[in-house]
C-alpha positions as CSV (number, residue, x, y, z in Angstrom):
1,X,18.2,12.2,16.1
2,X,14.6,11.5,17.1
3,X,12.4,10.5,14.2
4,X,9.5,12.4,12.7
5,X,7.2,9.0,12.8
6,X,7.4,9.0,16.5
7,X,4.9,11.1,17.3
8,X,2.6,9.4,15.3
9,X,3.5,5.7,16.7
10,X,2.8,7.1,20.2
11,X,-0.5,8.8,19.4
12,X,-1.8,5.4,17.5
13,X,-0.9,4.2,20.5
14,X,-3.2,5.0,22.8
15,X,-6.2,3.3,20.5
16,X,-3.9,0.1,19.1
17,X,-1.3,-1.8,18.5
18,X,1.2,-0.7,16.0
19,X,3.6,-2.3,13.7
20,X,6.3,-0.5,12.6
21,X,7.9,-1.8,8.8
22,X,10.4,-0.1,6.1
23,X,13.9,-1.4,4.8
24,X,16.4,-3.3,6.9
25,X,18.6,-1.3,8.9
26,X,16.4,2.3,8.8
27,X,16.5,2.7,12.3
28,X,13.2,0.9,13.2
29,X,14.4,-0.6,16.4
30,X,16.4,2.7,17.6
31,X,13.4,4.5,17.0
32,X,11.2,2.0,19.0
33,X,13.7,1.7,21.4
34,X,13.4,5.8,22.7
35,X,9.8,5.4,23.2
36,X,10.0,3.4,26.2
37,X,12.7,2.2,29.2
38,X,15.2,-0.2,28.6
39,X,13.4,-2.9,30.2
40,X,10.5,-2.2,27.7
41,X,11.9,-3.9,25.1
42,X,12.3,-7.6,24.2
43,X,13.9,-9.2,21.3
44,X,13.1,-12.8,20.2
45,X,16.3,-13.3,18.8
46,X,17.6,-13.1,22.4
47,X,17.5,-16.0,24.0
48,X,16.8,-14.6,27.3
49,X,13.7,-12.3,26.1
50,X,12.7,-15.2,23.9
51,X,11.9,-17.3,27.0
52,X,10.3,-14.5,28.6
53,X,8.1,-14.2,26.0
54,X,7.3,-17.8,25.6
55,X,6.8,-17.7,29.4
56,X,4.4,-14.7,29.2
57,X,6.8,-13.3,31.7
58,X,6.5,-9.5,29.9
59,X,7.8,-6.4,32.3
60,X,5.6,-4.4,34.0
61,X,6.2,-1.4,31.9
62,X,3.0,0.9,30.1
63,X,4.7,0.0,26.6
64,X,6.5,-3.8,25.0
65,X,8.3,-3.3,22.3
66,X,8.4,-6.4,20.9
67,X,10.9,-6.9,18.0
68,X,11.3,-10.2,15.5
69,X,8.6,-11.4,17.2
70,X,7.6,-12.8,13.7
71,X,10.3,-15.1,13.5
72,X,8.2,-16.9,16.2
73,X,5.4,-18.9,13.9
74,X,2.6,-18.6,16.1
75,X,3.4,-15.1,16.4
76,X,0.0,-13.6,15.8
77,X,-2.0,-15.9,18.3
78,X,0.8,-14.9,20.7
79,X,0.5,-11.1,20.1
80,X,-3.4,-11.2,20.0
81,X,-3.4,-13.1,23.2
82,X,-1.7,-10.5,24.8
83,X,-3.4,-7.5,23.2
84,X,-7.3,-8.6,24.3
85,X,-5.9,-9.2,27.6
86,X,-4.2,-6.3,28.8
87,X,-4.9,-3.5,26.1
88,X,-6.2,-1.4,29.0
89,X,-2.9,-1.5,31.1
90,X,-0.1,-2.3,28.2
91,X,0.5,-0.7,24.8
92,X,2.2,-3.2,22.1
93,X,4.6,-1.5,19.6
94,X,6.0,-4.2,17.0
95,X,9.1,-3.7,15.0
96,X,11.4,-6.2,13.0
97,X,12.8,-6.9,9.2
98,X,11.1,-6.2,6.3
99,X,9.3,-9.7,6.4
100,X,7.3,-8.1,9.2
101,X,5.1,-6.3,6.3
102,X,5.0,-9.7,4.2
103,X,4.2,-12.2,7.0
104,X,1.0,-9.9,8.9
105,X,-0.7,-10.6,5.4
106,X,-0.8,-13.9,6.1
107,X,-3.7,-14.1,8.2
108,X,-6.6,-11.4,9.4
109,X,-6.4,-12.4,13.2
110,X,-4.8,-9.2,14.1
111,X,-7.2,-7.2,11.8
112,X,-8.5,-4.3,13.4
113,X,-6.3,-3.8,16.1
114,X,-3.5,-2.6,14.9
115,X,-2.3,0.4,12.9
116,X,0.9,-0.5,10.1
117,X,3.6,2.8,10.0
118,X,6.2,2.8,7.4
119,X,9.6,4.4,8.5
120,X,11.5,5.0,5.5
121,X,15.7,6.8,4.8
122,X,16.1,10.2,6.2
123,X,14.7,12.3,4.0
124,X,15.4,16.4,3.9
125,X,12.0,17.1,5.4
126,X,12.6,15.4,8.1
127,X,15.9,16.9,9.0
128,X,14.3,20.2,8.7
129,X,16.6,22.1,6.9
130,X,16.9,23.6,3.3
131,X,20.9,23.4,3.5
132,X,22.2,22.6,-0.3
133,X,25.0,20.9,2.7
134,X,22.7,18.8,4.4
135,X,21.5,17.4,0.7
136,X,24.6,16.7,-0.4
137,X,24.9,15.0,2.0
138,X,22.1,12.9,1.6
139,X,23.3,12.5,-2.2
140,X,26.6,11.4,-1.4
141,X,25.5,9.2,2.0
142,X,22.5,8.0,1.2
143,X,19.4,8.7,4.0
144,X,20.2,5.1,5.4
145,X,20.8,6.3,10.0
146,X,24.4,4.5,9.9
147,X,25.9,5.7,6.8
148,X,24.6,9.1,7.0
149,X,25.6,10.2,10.7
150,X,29.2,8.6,9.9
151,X,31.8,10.8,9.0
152,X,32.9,9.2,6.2
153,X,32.2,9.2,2.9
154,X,34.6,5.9,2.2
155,X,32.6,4.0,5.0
156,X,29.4,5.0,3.6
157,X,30.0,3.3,0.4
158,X,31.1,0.2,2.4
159,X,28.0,-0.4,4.1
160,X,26.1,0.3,1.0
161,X,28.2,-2.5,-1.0
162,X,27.5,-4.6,1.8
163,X,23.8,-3.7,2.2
164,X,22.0,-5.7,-1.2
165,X,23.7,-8.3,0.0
166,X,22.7,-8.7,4.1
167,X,18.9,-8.2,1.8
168,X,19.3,-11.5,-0.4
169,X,21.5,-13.7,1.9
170,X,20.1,-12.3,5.9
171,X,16.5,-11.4,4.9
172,X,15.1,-13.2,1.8
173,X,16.9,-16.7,1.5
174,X,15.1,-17.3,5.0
175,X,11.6,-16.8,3.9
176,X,11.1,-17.4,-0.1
177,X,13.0,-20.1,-2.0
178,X,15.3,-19.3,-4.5
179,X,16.5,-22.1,-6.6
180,X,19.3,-20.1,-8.5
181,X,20.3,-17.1,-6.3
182,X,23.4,-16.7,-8.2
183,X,21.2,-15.3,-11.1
184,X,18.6,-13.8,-8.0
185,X,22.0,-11.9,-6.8
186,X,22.9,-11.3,-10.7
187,X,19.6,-9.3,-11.3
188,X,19.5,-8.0,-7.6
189,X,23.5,-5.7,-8.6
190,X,22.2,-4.9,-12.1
191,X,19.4,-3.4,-11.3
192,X,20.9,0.0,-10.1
193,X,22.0,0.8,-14.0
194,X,18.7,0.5,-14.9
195,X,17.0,3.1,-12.7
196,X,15.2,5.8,-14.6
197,X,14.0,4.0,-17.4
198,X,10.9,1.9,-17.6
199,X,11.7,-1.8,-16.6
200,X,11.8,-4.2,-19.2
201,X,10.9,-8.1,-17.9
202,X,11.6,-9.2,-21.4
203,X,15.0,-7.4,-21.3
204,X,16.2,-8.8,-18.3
205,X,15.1,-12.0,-19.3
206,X,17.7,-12.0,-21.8
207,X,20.1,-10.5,-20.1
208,X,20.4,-13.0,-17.1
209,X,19.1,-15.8,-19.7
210,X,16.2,-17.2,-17.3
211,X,12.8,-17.2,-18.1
212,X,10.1,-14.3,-17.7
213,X,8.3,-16.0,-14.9
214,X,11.4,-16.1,-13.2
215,X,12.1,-12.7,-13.8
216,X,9.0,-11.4,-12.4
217,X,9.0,-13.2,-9.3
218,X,12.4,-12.0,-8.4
219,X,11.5,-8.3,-9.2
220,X,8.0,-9.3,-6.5
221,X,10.4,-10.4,-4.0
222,X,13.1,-7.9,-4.1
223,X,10.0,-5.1,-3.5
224,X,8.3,-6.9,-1.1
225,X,11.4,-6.8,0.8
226,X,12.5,-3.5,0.4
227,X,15.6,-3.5,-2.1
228,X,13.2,-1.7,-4.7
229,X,10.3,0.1,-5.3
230,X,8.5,0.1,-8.8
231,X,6.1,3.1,-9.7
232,X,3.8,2.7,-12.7
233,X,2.8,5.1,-15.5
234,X,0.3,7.7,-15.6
235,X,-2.7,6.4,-17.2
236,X,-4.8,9.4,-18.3
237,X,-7.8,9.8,-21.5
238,X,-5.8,12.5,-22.5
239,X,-2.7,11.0,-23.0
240,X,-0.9,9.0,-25.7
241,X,0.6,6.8,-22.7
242,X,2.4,4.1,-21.8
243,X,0.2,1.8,-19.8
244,X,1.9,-1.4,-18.6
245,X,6.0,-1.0,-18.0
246,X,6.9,0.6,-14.4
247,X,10.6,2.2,-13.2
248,X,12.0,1.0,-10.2
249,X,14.1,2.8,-7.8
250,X,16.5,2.1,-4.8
251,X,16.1,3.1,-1.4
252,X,19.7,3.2,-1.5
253,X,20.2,5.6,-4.0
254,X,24.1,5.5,-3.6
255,X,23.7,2.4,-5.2
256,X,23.1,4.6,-8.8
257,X,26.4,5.8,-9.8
258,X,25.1,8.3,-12.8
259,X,24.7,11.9,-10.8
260,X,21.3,13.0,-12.2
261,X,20.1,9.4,-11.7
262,X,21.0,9.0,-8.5
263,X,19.0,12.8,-7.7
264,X,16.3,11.5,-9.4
265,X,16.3,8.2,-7.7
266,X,16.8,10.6,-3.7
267,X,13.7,12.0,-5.1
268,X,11.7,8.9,-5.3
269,X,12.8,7.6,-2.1
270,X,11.6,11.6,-1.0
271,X,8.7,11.7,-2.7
272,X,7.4,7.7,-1.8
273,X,8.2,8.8,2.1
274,X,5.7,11.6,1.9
275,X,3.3,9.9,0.0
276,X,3.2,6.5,2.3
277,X,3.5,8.4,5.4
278,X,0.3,10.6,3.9
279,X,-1.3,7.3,3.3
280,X,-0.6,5.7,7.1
281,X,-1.4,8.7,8.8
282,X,-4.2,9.7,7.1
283,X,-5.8,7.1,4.7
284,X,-5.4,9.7,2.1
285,X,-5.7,7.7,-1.9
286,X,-2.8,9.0,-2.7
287,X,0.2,7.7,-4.7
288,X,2.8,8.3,-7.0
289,X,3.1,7.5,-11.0
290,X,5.5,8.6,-14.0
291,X,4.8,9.8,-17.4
292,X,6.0,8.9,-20.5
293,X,4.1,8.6,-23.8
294,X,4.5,6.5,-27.0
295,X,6.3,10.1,-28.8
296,X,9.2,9.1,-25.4
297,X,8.0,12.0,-23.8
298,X,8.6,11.6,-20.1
299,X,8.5,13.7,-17.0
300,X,10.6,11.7,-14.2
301,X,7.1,12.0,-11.4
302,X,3.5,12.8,-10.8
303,X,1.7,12.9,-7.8
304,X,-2.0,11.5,-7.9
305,X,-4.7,11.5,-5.7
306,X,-8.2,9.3,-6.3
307,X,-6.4,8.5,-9.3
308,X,-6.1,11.8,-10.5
309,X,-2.8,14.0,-11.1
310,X,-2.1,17.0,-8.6
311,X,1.5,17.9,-8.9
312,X,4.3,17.2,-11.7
313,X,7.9,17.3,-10.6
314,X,11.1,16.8,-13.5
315,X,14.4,16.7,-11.8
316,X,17.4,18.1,-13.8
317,X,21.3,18.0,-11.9
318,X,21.5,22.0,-13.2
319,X,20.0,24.7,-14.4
320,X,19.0,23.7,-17.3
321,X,15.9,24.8,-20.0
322,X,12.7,24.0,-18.5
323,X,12.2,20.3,-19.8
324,X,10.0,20.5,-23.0
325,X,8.1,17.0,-21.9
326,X,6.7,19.1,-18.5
327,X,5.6,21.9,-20.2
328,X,3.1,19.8,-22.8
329,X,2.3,17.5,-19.8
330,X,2.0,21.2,-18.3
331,X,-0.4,22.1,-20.8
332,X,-2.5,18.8,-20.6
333,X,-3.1,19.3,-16.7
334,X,-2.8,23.4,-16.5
335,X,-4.6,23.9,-13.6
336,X,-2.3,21.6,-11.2
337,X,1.2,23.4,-10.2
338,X,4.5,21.4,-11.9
339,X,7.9,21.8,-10.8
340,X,11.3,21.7,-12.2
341,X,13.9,20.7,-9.4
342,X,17.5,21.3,-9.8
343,X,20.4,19.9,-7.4
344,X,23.1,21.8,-8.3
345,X,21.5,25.1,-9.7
346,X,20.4,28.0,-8.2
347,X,17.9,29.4,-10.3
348,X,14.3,30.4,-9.1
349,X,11.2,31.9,-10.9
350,X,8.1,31.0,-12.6
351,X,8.2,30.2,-16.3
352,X,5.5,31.6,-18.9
353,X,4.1,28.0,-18.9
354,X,3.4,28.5,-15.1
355,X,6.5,26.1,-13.8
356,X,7.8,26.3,-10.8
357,X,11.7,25.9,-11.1
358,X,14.0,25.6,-7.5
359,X,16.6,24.3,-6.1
360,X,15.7,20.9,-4.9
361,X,16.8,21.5,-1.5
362,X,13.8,23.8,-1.1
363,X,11.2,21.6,-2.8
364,X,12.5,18.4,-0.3
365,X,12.5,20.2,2.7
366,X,8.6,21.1,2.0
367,X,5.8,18.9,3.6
368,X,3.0,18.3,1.2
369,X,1.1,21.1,1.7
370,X,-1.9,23.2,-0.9
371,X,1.3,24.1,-3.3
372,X,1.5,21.0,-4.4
373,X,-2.0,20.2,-5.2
């Protein structure tokens, strides 16, 4: 299947360089890959394209697709070198591991001529469809390109048991330094039992029995390389709220085992997609927080932009009662629309508070558009 993003990468193009980042294994470098011939691209793991590379031997094509070219230390002097000179005649599209994102902050001699694109799991939206079959599954698969266009369910939960692994061992223990990754991998496979809730450092602290600085570190490092994201509260003058403690959620939801928390943790990954894409493609402020206040109200997302909410979503497995927590958050923000998602239900109308409740299948397959704000 041919990616939503690559429209955009080919348009950003034509004015820069791009860099294309997201999780290991999301289809980054089949994506780059159909934008160009074969003899476009160039990986520095092999050793033949290395020496081309080194050699400044590049093929005469209009794009290079350079992948893993960060693995090379002088990487950005190399790539800038190449960009001044022959911007006019080549275009430069970058791809590689999740380090990719953490090593082009090292240093602003690429600032300005490059544009960074996140490509995230296959999300409903970009499949185009509203088919309750198409999110199952997603639910049951997980939006990962391998597992999900398999054909089996039993090799789909293989490569995810595989996958936090390759993460730790393949992509972190080569860049940061991990003194006891035993206890790294410990907190890295307990994570996924702990989704939905607001992350305690002091919890896992004593769970794993290492200290808090530890703690926190590992939790930096395993978002920075894309095992987790964390999403913090909503912090509002008209709230009681909670202020400091974020959740954290999986890009591989399949790693959650409880049904409605592994819905609400496809939603994240649905929800962060839109949101970051939003933010690449159009330097909209926007980003995404949760709610919960010190009575443990709690409605699972809210959508902010310029710091300010515009859409509340609660995800519920069925149909169930509209969640009492949305409807006084509801009440707080009454002139933004809120939404009560459902994976399994069919239900769809308008309560008297004003909330939207649908089958998730037909709130996923929506881009952001004025209903949500």
């Amino acid at each position: 299947m041919q990616r939503e993003l690559a429209l955009q990468i080919q348009k950003d193009l034509k004015k820069k360089m791009v860099f294309l980042g997201g999780p290991r294994q999301v289809g980054k470098t089949t994506l780059a890959q159909s934008l160009g011939p074969p003899e476009a691209y160039l990986n520095w793991d092999y050793p033949e394209d290395r020496k081309q590379l080194l050699k400044l031997e590049l093929p005469s094509t209009h794009l290079w697709i350079l992948d893993e070219i960060h693995k090379y230390k002088p990487w950005r002097n190399l790539v800038k070198g190449l960009y001044d000179k022959h911007k006019s005649q080549h275009k430069i599209l970058i791809t590689g591991s999740a380090r990719l994102d953490l090593l082009r902050r090292g240093g602003d001699s690429l600032q300005g001529r490059y544009h960074y694109l996140r490509l995230y799991p296959i999300t409903l939206e970009e499949l185009k469809s509203d088919k309750q079959s198409d999110l199952m599954e997603l639910f049951h698969k997980s939006g990962f390109p391998e597992p999900f266009l398999g054909e089996s369910h039993i090799e789909a939960q293989r490569w995810s048991n595989e996958y936090r692994h390759r993460i730790l061992k393949d992509d972190i223990s080569s860049i940061e330094t991990i003194s006891n990754l035993g206890d790294a991998e410990h907190l890295l496979l307990n994570l996924p039992e702990k989704v939905g809730s607001p992350l305690s450092v002091n919890s896992l602290r004593e769970d794993i029995n290492v200290s808090h600085k530890a703690i926190s570190r590992w939790l930096d490092i395993f978002e920075r390389f894309y095992a987790i994201f964390r999403i913090p509260p909503l912090a509002s003058s008209k709230l009681r709220a909670l202020k400091k403690e974020r959740k954290h959620y999986h890009y591989d939801w399949t790693l959650i085992e409880d049904p409605a928390l592994r819905f609400e943790n496809l939603v994240a990954v649905h929800l962060l997609s839109q949101v970051h894409h939003r933010q690449d493609t159009q330097g909209e402020d926007l980003d995404l927080r949760y709610f919960r206040d010190t009575d443990k109200r709690e409605v699972d997302f809210v959508l902010v932009k310029k710091n300010r909410p515009i859409s509340l979503i609660e995800c519920k497995l069925g149909d169930q009662p509209v969640s009492d927590s949305l409807k006084y958050l509801t009440k707080k923000f009454p002139d933004i629309p809120s939404f009560q998602i459902h994976l399994q239900g069919n239900k769809e109308y308008l309560s008297a508070e004003g909330i939207h409740v649908l089958p998730a299948r037909k709130f996923l397959s929506r881009k952001f558009t004025a209903q949500w704000f």
